[in-house]
C-alpha positions as CSV (number, residue, x, y, z in Angstrom):
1,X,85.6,65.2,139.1
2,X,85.0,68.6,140.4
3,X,89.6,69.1,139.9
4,X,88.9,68.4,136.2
5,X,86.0,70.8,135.6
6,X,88.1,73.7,137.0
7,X,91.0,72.6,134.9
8,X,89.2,72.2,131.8
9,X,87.6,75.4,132.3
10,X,91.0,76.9,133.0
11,X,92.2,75.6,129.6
12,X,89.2,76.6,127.9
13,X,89.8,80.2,128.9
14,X,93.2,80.4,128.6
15,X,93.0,79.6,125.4
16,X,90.1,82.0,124.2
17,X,92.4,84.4,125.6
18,X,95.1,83.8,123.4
19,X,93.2,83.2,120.1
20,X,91.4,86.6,121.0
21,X,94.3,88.3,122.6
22,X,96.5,88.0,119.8
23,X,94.2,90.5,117.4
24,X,95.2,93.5,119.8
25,X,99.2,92.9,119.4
26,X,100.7,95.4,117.2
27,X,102.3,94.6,114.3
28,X,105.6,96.3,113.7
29,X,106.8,94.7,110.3
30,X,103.8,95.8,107.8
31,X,105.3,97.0,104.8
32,X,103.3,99.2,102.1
33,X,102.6,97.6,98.8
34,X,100.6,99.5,96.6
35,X,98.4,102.2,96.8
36,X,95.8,104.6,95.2
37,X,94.0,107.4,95.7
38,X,90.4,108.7,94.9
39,X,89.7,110.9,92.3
40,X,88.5,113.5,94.8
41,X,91.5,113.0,97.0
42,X,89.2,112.0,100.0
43,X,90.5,108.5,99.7
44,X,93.5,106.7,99.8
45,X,92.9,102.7,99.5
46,X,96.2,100.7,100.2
47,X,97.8,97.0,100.4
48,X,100.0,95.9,103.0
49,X,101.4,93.1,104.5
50,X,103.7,91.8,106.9
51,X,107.6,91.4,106.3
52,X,107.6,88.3,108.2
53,X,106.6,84.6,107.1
54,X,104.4,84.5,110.0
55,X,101.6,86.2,111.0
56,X,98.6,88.6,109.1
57,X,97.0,92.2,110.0
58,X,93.1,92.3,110.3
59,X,93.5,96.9,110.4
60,X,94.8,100.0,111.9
61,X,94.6,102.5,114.1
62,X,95.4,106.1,112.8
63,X,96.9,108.4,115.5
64,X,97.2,111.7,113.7
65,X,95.6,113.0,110.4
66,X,93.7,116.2,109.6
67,X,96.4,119.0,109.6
68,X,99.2,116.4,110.8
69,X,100.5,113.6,109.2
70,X,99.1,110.1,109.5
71,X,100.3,107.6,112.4
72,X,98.9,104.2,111.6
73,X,99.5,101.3,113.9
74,X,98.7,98.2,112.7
75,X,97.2,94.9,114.4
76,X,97.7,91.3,114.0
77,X,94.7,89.0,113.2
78,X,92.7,86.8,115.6
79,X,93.4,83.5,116.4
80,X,96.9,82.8,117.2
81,X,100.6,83.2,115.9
82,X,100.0,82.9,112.1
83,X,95.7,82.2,112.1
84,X,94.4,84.9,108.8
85,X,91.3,84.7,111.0
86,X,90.0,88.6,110.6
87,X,93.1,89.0,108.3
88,X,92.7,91.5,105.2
89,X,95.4,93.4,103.0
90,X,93.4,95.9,101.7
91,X,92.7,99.2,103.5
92,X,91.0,102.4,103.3
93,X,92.2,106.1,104.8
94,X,90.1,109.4,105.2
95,X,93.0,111.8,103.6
96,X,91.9,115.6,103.9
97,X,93.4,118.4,101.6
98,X,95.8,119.4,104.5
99,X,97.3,116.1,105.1
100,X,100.8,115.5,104.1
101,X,102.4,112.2,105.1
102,X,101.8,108.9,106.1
103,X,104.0,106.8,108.6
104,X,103.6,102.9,109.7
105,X,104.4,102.0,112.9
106,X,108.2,100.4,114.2
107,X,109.8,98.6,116.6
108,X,110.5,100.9,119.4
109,X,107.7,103.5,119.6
110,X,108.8,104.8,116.3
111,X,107.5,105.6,112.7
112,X,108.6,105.3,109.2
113,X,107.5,107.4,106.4
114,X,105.7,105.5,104.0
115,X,103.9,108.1,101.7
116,X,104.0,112.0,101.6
117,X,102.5,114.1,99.2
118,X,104.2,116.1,96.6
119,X,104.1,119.6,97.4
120,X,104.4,120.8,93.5
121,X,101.7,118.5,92.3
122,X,100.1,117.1,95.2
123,X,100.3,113.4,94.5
124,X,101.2,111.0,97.3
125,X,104.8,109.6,96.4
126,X,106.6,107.0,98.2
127,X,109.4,108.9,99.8
């Protein structure tokens, strides 16, 4: 009796682990759909979604920002492989007057510009 408490346990916990774990992987293949930005500039609310037929983001962590371009690494939703638990496709990013691009996250470390804005006009343009 006592064996099949500790293995039930075990499985219980191992798999809490992985329906929770999953929201902290970082999603590589988010691709940039549409965008706008506030009338003040402050604001620049986006859709994305992932390239792949499997799997949601729930947000994003911005590395960068200010006086630097923006780094955003994005993160896969809660609950397992392709669970839209905590899944959303519509975002929201502080832009200041000095910021000037926007990259997403790659395979590899890397980063791909997604939006930069227009030095002439200052619009954000897809590049």
């Amino acid at each position: 009796m006592k064996k099949e408490k500790i293995l039930a346990i075990t499985v219980i916990v191992l798999t809490l682990s992985f329906l929770v774990g999953t929201g902290f992987c970082k999603r590589t293949d988010v691709a940039l759909f549409d965008y706008s930005v506030s009338e003040d500039g402050a604001k620049l609310t986006f859709n994305a979604h992932v390239m792949s037929s499997m799997g949601y983001i729930r947000g994003f962590k911005d590395k960068g920002g200010g006086a630097k371009p923006h780094y955003l690494t994005f993160y896969s939703a809660f609950g397992g492989l392709n669970s839209s638990f905590g899944a959303k496709s519509e975002f929201e990013l502080e832009l200041s007057e000095n910021d000037t691009e926007i990259y997403f996250n790659r395979a590899g470390g890397g980063y791909e510009l997604v939006l930069q804005k227009n030095e002439e006009t200052g619009e954000w343009v897809k590049p």
